[in-house]
C-alpha positions, -999 to 999 in steps of 0.1 A, spaced: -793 357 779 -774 350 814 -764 313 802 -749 333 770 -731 354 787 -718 327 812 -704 309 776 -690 339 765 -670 344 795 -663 310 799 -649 304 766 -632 340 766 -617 325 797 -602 291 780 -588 310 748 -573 341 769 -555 314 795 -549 282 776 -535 299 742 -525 328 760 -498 303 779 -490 289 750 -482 323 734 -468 343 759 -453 319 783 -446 287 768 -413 295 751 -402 319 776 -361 323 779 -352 302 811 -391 305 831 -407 289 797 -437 265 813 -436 244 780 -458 222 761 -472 202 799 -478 240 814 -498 248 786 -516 216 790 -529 223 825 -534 259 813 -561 249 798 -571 225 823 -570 252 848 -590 273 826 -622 248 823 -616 239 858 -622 276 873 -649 281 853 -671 249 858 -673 262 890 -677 299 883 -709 296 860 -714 261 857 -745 270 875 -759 294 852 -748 280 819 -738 245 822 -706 257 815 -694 237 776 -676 266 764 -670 244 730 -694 240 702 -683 200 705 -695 196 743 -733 213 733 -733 190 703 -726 160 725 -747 168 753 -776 172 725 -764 138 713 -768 122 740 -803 138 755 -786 166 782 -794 195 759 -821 212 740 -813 212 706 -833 249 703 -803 262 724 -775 251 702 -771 277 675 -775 301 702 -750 286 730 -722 280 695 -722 313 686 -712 331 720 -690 303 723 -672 313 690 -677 351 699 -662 349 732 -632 326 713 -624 357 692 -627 379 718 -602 363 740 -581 358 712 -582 395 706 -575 404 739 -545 380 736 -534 397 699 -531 429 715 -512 420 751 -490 400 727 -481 425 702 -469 446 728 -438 435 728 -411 451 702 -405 426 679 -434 399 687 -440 380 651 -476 363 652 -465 331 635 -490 305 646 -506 326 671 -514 289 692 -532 277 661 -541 239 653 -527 225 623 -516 192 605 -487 183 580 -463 212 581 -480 232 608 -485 201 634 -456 205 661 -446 171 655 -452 170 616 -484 148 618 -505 141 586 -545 153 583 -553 116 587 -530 114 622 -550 147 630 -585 136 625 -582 105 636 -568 121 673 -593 150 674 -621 128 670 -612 104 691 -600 128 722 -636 142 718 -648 113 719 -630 108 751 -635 143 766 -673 140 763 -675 103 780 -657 124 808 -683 151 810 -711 129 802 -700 108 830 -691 133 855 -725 149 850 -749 124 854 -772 123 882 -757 90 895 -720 109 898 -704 120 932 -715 153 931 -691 186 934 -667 167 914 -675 173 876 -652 205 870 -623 186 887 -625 156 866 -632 178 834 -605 201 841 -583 168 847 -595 153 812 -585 187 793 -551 186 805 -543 146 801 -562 154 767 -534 180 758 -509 164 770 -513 134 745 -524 156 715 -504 189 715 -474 176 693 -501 162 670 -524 190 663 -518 215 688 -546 202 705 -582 215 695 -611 194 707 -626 227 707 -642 247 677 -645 280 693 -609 279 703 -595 270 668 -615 296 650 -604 324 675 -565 319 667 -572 306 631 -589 340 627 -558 360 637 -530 334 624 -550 334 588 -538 317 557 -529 276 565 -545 282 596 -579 290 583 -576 262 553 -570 238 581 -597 249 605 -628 226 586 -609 195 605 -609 213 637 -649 211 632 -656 181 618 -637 158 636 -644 174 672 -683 175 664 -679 137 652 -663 127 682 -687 144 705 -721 131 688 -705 92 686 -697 101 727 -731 116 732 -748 81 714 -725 58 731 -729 70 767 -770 79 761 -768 37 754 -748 30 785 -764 51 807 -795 70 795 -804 97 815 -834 125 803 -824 162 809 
């Protein structure tokens, strides 16, 4: 129960800061922090919290990372369902949080609330093919990171730094093409409150982050295999 709670937070943590930058401060008249301050939002968020409750939960805080760290032989597969689901629980509730700080401005419109989206609805008018192939494929990248940083033959104290680091350069390549997800949890949360294209978009925001994560996990468990 502590290590769910530590993913709760954690991932309440990630949605409340990283999309809360993006909703609340991004486009901000003349102190806006833009598309790169949102990207190290989020690297920020991951970063503080690796070393918060890494200890007690591992600290994923994204359906992707358990599924990769399964994949490749860091994680017991009879904690997975549980682990997802406070994940996606604490997504929502940060996202919630978020809905109601934001609404309290006169005249906030909830648009696309920070969502991820292809075609229309990616920033830079990507197409579902452009979007899966880059969410795959920055999951793929994010969980070589962790996989890497993790291992017993790492420097050690350094894994939330070069995480963190990862999230950020990872959003800084991807936000114009899908508003970066890499993430499950985090695109449920705002698909949930965004609705409509948001939520008939979200099955790629699962598929192709859990595809990228289990070829990472199989890739790295062959480079460098390494029991839990």
């Amino acid at each position: 129960m502590k290590k769910l709670v530590a993913e709760f937070i954690g991932t309440f943590w990630l949605v409340l800061g990283g999309c809360g930058s993006a909703v609340l401060a991004a486009g901000f008249p003349e102190l806006g922090i833009g598309f790169a301050g949102v990207s190290l939002a989020f690297g920020l968020t991951v970063l503080t919290m690796v070393f918060a409750v890494g200890h007690i939960s591992g600290a994923h805080f994204n359906p992707a990372v358990s599924i990769g760290l399964w994949a490749g032989g860091r994680f017991d597969k009879k904690d997975l369902l549980p682990y997802i689901g406070a994940q996606v629980v604490g997504g929502i509730a940060g996202a919630t949080v978020l809905y109601f700080i934001a609404t309290g401005q006169k005249g906030f419109e909830i648009g696309g609330f920070a969502a991820n989206g292809f075609g229309e609805h990616s920033p830079g008018g990507y197409g579902m093919y452009a979007a899966l192939l880059t969410e795959i494929v920055m999951t793929f990248m994010f969980l070589i990171i962790i996989l890497g940083a993790t291992h017993s033959k790492a420097p050690k104290g350094f894994a939330g730094l070069a995480i963190g680091l990862a999230l950020t350069l990872i959003h800084l390549i991807s936000i114009p093409v899908t508003n970066t997800s890499v993430n499950p949890a985090r695109s449920t949360s705002q698909a949930i409150f965004a609705g409509g294209w948001a939520m008939d978009q979200l099955w790629l925001f699962w598929v192709a982050p859990i595809v990228g994560a289990i070829l990472a996990g199989v890739v790295y468990k062959f480079m460098s295999p390494e029991t839990e």
